[in-house]
N, C-alpha and C positions, 0 to 999 in steps of 0.2 A: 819616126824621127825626122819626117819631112816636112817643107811646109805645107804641102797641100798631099791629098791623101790620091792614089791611083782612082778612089772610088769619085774623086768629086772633078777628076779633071774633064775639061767640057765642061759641066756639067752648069746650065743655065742659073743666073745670080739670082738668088733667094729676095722673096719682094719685101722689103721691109718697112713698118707703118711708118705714116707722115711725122717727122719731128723726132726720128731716130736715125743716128749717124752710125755707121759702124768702121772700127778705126783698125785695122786689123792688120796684125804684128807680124813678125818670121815669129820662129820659135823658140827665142829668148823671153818675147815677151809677151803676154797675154793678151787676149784681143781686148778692146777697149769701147764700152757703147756710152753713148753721148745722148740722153734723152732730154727733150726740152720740148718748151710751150711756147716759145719765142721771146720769153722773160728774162724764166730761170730753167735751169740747166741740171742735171744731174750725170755725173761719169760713175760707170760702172768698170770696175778691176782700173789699174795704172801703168802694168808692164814692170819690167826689171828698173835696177838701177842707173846702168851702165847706157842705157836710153831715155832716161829722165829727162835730157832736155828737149828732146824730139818729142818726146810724150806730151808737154806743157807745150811744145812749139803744135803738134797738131789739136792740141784741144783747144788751142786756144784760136785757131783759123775756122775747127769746124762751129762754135760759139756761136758767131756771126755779133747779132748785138745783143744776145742771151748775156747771164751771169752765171756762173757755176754755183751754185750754193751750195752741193751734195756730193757727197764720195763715197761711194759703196766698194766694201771689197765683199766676193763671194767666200772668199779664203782668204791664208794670209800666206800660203806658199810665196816665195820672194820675188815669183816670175809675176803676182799679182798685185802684190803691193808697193813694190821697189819703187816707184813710183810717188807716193802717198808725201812725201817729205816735200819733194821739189812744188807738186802742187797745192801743197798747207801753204807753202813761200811763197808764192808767183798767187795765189788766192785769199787774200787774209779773211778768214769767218767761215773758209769751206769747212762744211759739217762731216764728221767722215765717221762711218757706221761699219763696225766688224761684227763679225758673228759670236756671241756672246760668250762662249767657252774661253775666246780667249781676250773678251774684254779687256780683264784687269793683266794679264802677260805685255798686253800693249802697255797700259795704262804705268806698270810696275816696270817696265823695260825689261825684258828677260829672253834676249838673246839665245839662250838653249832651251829653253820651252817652245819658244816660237819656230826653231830648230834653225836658225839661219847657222850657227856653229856649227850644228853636228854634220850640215850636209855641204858647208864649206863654201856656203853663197852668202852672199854683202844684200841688206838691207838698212837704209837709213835709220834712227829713231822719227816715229813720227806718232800723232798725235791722235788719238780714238775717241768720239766723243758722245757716242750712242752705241747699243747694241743692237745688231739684225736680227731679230729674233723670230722664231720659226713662228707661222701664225698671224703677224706684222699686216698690215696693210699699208705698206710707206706709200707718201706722195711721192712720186720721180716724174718732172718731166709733162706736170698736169694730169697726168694718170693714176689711180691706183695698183699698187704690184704688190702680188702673193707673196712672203717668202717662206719656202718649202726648207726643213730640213732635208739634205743631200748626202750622207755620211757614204764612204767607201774608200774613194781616193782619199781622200782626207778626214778623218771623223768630223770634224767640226764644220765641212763645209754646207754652205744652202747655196740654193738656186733660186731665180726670180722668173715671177709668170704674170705677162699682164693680160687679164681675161677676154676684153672687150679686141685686144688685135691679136688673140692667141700669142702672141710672141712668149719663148721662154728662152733666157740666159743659165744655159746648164753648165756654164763655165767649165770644170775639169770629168762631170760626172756621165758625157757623152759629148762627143766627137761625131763626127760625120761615119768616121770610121774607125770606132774602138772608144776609147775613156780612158782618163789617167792612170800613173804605174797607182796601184793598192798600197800606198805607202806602211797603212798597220801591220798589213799580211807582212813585209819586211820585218818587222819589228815581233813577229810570232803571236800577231793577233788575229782572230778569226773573222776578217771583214768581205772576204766576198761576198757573202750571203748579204752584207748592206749594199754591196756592188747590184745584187740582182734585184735590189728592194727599192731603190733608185730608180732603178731603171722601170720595174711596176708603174712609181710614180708617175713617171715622166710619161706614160704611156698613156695613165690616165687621165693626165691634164689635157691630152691632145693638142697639143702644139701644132700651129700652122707651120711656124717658121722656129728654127732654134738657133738663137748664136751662140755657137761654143767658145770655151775656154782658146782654144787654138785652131786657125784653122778658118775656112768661108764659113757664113751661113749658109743655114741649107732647109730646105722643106720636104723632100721624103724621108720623114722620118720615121714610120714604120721600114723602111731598108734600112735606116742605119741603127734603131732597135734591134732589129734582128740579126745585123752584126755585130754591136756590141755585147749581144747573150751568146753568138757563135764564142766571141774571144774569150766571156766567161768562162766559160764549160771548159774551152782549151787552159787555160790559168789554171783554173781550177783543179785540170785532172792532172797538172805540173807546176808544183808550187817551186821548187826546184830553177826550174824556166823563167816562171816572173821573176823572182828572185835575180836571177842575173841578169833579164831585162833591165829591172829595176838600176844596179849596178852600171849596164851602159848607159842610163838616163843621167843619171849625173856623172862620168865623167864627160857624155858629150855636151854636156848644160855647162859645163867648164870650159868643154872648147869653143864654146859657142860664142864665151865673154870674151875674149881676147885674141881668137880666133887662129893661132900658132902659139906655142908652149916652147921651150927649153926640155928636152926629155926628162932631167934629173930631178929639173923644179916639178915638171907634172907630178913624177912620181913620189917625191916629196910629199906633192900636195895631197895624193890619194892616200900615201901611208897616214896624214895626220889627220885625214879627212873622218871622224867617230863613225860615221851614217853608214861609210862602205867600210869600214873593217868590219862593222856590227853585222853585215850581210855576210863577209865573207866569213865569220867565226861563226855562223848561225849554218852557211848552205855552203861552205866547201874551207871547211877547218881542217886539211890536209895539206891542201895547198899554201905554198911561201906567199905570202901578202903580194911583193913583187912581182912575179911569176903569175901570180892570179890577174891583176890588174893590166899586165901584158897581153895574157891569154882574151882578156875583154878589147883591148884595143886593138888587138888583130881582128878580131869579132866583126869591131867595126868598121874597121878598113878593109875588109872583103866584102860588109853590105856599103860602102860606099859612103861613110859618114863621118871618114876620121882619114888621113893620109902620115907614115911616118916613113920623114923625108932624113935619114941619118940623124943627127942629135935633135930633130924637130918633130915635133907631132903638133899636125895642122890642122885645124877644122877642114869637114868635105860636103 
């Protein structure tokens, strides 16, 4: 839940091919890659909304005299697209490509599909007008890129691999150090097993360099392979654990937007929040709603990620 992981600190900046910008967030917002030919321009993920305008403020510094023509999301989690409205506005004619499962959700607007209701996070509407679809060869950027189905953290997401500078964007499907919460597994579906199938892939592509979802680039990624199948195994053999991992993921993606809360309205918010009752009525339906959600914000404020300062609970 940090920005940068114990494993990457030092640790020398990842060399990245010519004509690739990398825009890299705290951890509200997704990191953001900017590829171009010195023309046209392609941005990969957008970040949250709540940074929308700093989003369009640095895309449009790192540009130079490029055009943006292309918007790629890998996903459509809200930390990756939240973004996607401000720069349809600030771009008229940007082409913006999702991953095909949930084409027509964009398309149809449907807010609880794309789950920004159930998990109690703010996405603009904004406008879908291709699909990324696994197998694809898109231009970005004057190059061609692979895209891989990536399913685990999120069923629906892909990754992007461009062959000739080995570079690959694994956006939420590895980290330097670990991979996004298994959102399925919350939901009582059997997705590690795509967690570890993912990760096969990504092995196999052999990547020089990967820019993650969150987080530096980095180029040993045979170490961080073999951390991220360490953390498997640990999930794995405690579903339990993820589980309430999961549950502190988003209330501190909450504290993150606004960065101090009201205690009553937080807890407000988690009681109406569908995404965390649904975990806690799945992995500990004993415990008072209340009570349970307290027990996780103590959680965090003993690792150092939340502070509750008498009626206030502050981001840490």
């Amino acid at each position: 839940m940090s920005g940068r992981s114990p494993a990457t600190a030092g640790a020398p900046a990842a060399r990245l091919p010519s004509g690739v910008t990398l825009l890299e967030r705290n951890w509200l917002s997704s990191n953001n890659l900017l590829v171009s030919d010195g023309a046209e321009a392609a941005l990969i993920d957008s970040g949250y909304v709540t940074q929308a305008e700093q989003t369009v403020a640095l895309v449009e510094h790192a540009l130079g005299k490029a055009s943006l023509t292309v918007l790629v999301n890998t996903h459509l989690h809200s930390d990756h697209c939240g973004g996607n409205a401000a720069l349809q506005s600030r771009f008229p004619g940007l082409l913006t490509w999702v991953p095909p499962a949930q084409f027509a959700q964009v398309r149809n607007w449907d807010p609880v599909a794309l789950t920004y209701v159930p998990t109690g996070q703010q996405c603009p509407r904004f406008r879908a007008d291709g699909a990324l679809t696994p197998g694809m060869t898109p231009r970005l950027g004057g190059q061609s890129w692979e895209v891989h189905a990536a399913p685990g953290h999120d069923p629906h997401s892909v990754i992007l691999f461009e062959p000739r500078s080995r570079l690959l964007v694994s956006a939420d499907a590895l980290w330097n150090n670990g991979f996004g919460v298994v959102f399925p597994e919350l939901d009582g579906e059997d997705a590690f097993k795509e967690v570890g199938d993912t990760l096969d892939l990504i092995e196999s592509l052999q990547p020089r360099v990967v820019v993650p979802g969150h987080g530096p680039a980095f180029e040993d990624v045979d170490s961080a392979l073999t951390r991220a199948r360490a953390r498997l195994a640990s999930l794995a053999a405690d579903p339990a654990k993820h589980a309430r991992h999961g549950a502190k993921v988003l209330l501190k993606f909450h504290l993150l937007q606004q960065e101090r809360h009201d205690r009553d309205e937080f807890l407000a918010w988690a009681m109406a929040t569908p995404y965390l009752q649904t975990i806690r009525a799945r992995w500990a339906p004993r415990v008072l709603a209340t009570e349970w959600v307290l027990e996780l914000l103590g959680e965090l404020e003993r690792a150092g990620a939340a502070r509750v300062d008498g009626d206030w609970i502050r981001n840490a």
